[in-house]
C-alpha angles and dihedrals in degrees: 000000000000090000086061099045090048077045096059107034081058096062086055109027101074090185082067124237128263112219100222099225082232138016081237091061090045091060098044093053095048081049100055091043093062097037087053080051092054096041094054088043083051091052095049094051098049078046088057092051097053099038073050092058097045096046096246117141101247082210101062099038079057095051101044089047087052087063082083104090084226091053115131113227108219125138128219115252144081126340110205131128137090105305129022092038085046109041105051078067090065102048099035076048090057101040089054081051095060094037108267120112102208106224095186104050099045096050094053084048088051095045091050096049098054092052088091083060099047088046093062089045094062098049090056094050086057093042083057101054090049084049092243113161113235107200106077099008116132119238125188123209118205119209124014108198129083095254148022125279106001130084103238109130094177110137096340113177095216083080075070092059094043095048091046089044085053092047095061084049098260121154096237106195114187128218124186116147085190098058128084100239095216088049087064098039086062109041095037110006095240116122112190125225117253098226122003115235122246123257088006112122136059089209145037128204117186095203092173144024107241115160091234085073105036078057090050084062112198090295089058091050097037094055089069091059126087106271117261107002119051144124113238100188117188110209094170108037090255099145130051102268086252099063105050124068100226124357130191 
């Protein structure tokens, strides 16, 4: 049987197969991929904070260092989804299991999971500086799933964002034309706003990448803030540096 199905995955896959010597192998190996992943992701976002710190753009020192030709290409942000936020757990789960505590891969999952946290603060801080009141102010997210443009909403990491902006008593209203809104009423109870109103929130927040907002440009999503005193914060690098007020 597994001859037939390597047989036949050949015939469709051009780049050629690699018949794992054990199922147990095969795992292993989709586990670790996804746990490197997490771990550079990880990287990139403690080397954000502290660009961020130094008041260095993250994106330029990443450009310039792709320039290397062994440069690994990863962008700071959230890591949600189905799979690298999912799979360090079970391999971190089964070493504990045969005595070992791994140190690396948790804290690259700790580190991951509190950047929903760090990215509200620094929207506050901002708000701050403009003399925007947080308690009560109204904040719009823009884009619930875990990635651009697709509508998979599984273990994303804005409901982070959502949940923290709640916590300092901000109003969080979602916007994701990709999502099915009842799918995220029921996983998450968050159910986004068809179509933000004009001149509404004293923040933005572009979550995701979705090419709906990269074509609304900084006007289009600025006209949804309030005229004259608001915060833009660019969470994926969909504007051009000059046009967003922080960026991670």
């Amino acid at each position: 049987m597994a001859e037939f199905v390597d047989q036949v995955y050949a015939t469709i896959i051009r780049a050629g197969t690699h018949k794992a010597e054990s199922i147990r192998v095969a795992e292993a190996a989709k586990v670790i991929e996804n746990t490197q992943r997490d771990l550079n992701i990880a990287l990139i976002n403690e080397l954000a904070i502290i660009f961020n710190r130094l008041g260095i753009s993250t994106e330029a020192v990443l450009q310039a260092a792709g320039t290397k030709w062994n440069f690994l290409p990863f962008r700071p942000g959230l890591v949600g989804g189905h799979c690298i936020g999912v799979d360090p757990y079970y391999l971190t789960y089964k070493a504990q299991s045969v005595g070992y505590h791994p140190e690396i891969i948790l804290a690259g999952r700790r580190l991951n999971d509190s950047m929903g946290t760090y990215v509200v603060s620094q929207l506050i801080k901002a708000m701050l500086r403009k003399r925007i009141h947080v308690q009560g102010a109204k904040v719009l997210v823009m884009g619930l799933a875990f990635k651009e443009n697709c509508p998979d909403v599984r273990n994303t990491r804005v409901v982070d964002i959502v949940r923290e902006l709640q916590e300092f008593g901000m109003q969080a209203d979602v916007y994701d034309p990709w999502v099915d809104p009842k799918e995220c009423q029921h996983e998450y109870g968050i159910t986004p706003v068809t179509q933000p109103a004009a001149n509404t929130y004293d923040a933005a927040i572009l979550a995701v990448a979705h090419h709906q907002f990269k074509e609304m440009g900084s006007s289009g999503v600025r006209a949804l803030c309030k005229p004259g005193n608001h915060v833009l914060y660019d969470l994926k690098y969909v504007l051009p540096p000059q046009e967003a007020d922080i960026r991670l």
